[in-house]
C-alpha positions in Angstrom: 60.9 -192.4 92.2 62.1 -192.1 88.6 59.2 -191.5 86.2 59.2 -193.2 82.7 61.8 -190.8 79.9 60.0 -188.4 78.3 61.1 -186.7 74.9 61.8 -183.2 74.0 61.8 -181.9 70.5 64.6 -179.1 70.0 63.5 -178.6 66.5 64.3 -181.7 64.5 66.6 -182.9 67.4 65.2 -185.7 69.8 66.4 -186.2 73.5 65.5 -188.3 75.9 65.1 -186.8 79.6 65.0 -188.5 83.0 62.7 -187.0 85.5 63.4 -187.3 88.6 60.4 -186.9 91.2 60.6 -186.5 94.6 64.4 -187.2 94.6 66.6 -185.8 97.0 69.8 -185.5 95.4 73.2 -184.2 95.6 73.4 -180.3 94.3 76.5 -180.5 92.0 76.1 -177.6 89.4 73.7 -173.8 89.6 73.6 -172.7 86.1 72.6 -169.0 86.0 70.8 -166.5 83.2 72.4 -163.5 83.3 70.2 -160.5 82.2 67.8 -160.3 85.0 69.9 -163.0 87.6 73.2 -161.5 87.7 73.3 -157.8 86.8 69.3 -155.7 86.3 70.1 -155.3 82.6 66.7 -155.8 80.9 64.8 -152.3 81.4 68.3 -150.2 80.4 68.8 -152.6 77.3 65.1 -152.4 75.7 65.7 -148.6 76.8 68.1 -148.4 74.2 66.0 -150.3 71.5 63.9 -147.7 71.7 66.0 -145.0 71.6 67.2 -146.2 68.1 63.8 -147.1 67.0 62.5 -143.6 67.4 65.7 -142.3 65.6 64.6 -144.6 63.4 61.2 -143.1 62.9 59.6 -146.1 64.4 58.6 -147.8 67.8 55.8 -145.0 68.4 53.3 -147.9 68.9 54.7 -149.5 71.2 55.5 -148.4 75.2 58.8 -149.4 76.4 57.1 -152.5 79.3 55.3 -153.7 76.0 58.4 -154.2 74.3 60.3 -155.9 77.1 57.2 -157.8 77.7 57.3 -158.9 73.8 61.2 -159.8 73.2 62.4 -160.4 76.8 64.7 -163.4 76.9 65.3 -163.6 73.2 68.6 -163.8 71.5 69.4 -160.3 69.9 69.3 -161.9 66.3 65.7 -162.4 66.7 64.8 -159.6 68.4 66.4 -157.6 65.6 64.8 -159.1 62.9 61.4 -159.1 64.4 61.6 -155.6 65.1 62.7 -155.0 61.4 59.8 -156.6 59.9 57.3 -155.5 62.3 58.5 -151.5 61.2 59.5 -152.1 57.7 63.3 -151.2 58.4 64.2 -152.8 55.1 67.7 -153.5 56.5 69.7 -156.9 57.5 70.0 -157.5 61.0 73.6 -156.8 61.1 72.7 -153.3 59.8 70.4 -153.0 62.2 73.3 -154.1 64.8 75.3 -151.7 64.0 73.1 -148.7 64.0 71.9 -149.4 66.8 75.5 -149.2 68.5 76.2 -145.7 66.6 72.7 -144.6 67.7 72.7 -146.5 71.3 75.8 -147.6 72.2 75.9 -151.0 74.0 74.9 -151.5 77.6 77.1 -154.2 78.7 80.2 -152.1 77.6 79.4 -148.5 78.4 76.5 -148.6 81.3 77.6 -148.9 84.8 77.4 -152.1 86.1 75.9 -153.5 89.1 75.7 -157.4 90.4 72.1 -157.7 91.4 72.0 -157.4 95.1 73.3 -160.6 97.7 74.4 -162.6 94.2 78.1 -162.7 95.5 77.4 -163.9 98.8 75.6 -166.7 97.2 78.4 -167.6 94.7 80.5 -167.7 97.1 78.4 -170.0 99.5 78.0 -172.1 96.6 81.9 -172.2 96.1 82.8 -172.8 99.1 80.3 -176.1 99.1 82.5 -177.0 95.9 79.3 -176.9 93.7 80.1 -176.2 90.0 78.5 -173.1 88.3 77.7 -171.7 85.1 76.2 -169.1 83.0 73.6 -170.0 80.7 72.3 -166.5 78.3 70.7 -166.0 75.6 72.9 -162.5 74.7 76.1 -163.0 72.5 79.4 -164.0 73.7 81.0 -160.9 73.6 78.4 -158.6 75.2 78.2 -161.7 77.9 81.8 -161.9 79.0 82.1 -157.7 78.3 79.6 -157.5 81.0 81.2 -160.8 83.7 84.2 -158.9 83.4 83.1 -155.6 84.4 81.0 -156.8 87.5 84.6 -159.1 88.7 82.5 -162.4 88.4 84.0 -164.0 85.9 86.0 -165.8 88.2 83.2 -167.9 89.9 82.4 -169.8 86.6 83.6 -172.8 84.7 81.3 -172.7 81.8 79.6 -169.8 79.6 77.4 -170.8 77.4 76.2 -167.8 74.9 73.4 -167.3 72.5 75.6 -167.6 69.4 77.5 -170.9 71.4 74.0 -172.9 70.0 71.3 -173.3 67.0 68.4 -173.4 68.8 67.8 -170.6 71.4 65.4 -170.3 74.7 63.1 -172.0 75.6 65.1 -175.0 73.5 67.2 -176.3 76.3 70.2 -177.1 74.2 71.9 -174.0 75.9 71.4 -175.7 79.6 72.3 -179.2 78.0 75.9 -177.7 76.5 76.5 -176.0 80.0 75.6 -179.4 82.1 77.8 -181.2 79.3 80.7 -179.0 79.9 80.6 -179.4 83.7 80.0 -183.4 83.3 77.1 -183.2 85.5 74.3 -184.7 84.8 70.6 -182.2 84.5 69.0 -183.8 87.1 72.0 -182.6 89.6 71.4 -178.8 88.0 69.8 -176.2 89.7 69.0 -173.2 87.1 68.6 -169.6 88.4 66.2 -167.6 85.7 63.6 -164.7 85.4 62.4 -165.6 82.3 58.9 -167.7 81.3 61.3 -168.7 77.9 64.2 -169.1 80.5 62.2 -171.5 82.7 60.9 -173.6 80.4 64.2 -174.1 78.7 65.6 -175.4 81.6 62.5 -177.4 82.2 63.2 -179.1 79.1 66.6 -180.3 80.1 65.2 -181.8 83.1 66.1 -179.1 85.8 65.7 -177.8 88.8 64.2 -174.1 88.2 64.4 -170.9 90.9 62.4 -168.7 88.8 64.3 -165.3 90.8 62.1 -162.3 90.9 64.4 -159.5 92.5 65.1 -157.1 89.4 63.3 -154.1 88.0 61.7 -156.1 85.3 59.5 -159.1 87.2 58.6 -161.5 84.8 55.6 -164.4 84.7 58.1 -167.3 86.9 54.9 -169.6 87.8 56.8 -172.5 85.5 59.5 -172.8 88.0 59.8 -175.2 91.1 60.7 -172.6 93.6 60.2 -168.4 93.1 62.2 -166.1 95.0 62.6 -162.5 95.7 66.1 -162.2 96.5 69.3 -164.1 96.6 69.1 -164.0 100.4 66.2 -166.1 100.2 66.9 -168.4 97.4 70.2 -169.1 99.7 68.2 -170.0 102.6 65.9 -172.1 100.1 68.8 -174.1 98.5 69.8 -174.8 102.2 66.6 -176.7 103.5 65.5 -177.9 99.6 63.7 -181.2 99.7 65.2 -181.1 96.0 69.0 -181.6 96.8 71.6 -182.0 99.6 74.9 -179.9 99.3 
């Protein structure tokens, strides 16, 4: 039974959402997050933060869990600036962008990559059901496809939508809304794969179906989602017996 439309405010911009309640309906798209769903990039990445924060002379006060904890699931832009004010950088974020590459490097492009373990056996089940699928991050475009390229999976998605692709960022859900616009499927027929508490409720917000998945290093507060899982494995067997969809 469809409840009465709700409204979400996406900073200045109004949308109306359906929500659909006890519904069992057809699975058409999975839209995925990336860091911490496809690849176990978010303890290496804040790694690196810190590394050119203490070249910096600054990050002492702060343990490297504390500053995942703090900035996890934010679009770089606002991680950077947030870290320049809170330590007084007195630089632009670009600046800080690109001395943190000198000083760093970039994870996406010079770690080695790994998909998180039992993610391409479920693409491919999903595939092979001819469900649409998508990649939904809040990390820029080029770091994003950088890294889908590396781990081959590039080829199972026919949308990427990227933190500088949209205005408002996580948990707005005008990321998930772009993605479900570009696969013409409507965000009740989404299911969203995230680890994030900002990643969730984003999603939320569109009117999704959430798995909040809780297999990387980093395990993050999922409680907002509709299902949590530990592994791909059982999120598979999950999206099998759902009372949420029907492939």
């Amino acid at each position: 039974m469809k409840s009465a439309p709700t409204t979400v405010n996406k900073e200045n911009v109004i949308v109306k959402i359906e929500h659909h309640q006890g519904k069992h309906v057809k699975l058409q798209a999975v839209l995925f997050d990336m860091d911490g769903v496809l690849l176990d990039s978010a303890i290496p990445s804040f790694e690196l933060i810190k590394n050119t924060l203490q070249a910096k002379g600054a990050g002492t006060d702060i343990s490297l869990h504390e500053l995942a904890d703090t900035y996890n699931g934010k679009h770089s832009n606002d991680i950077y600036e947030a870290l320049i004010d809170r330590y007084g950088l007195g630089q632009t974020v670009e600046e800080f962008r690109a001395d943190h590459r000198r000083i760093s490097g970039n994870f996406y492009t010079d770690a080695k990559l790994y998909p998180m373990e039992g993610l391409v056996p479920f693409l491919e089940f999903i595939k092979s059901n001819r469900v649409v699928m998508a990649t939904v991050s809040s990390t820029n475009s080029k770091s994003v496809l950088f890294a889908l390229n590396r781990l081959s999976l590039v080829q199972y998605f026919s949308a990427i939508v990227c933190g500088d692709h949209v205005v408002h960022h996580k948990p707005a859900p005008e990321g998930y809304f772009a993605a479900a616009s570009l696969l013409a499927v409507k965000p009740e027929h989404c299911l969203v794969v995230e680890d994030s508490a900002l990643g969730i409720l984003a999603a939320k917000n569109a009117g999704m179906t959430v798995a909040g998945y809780k297999g990387s290093a980093y395990v993050q507060d999922t409680s907002g989602a509709d299902k949590e899982v530990f592994s791909f494995d059982e999120l598979l067997s999950w999206v099998k017996i759902s009372e949420n969809f029907y492939l």
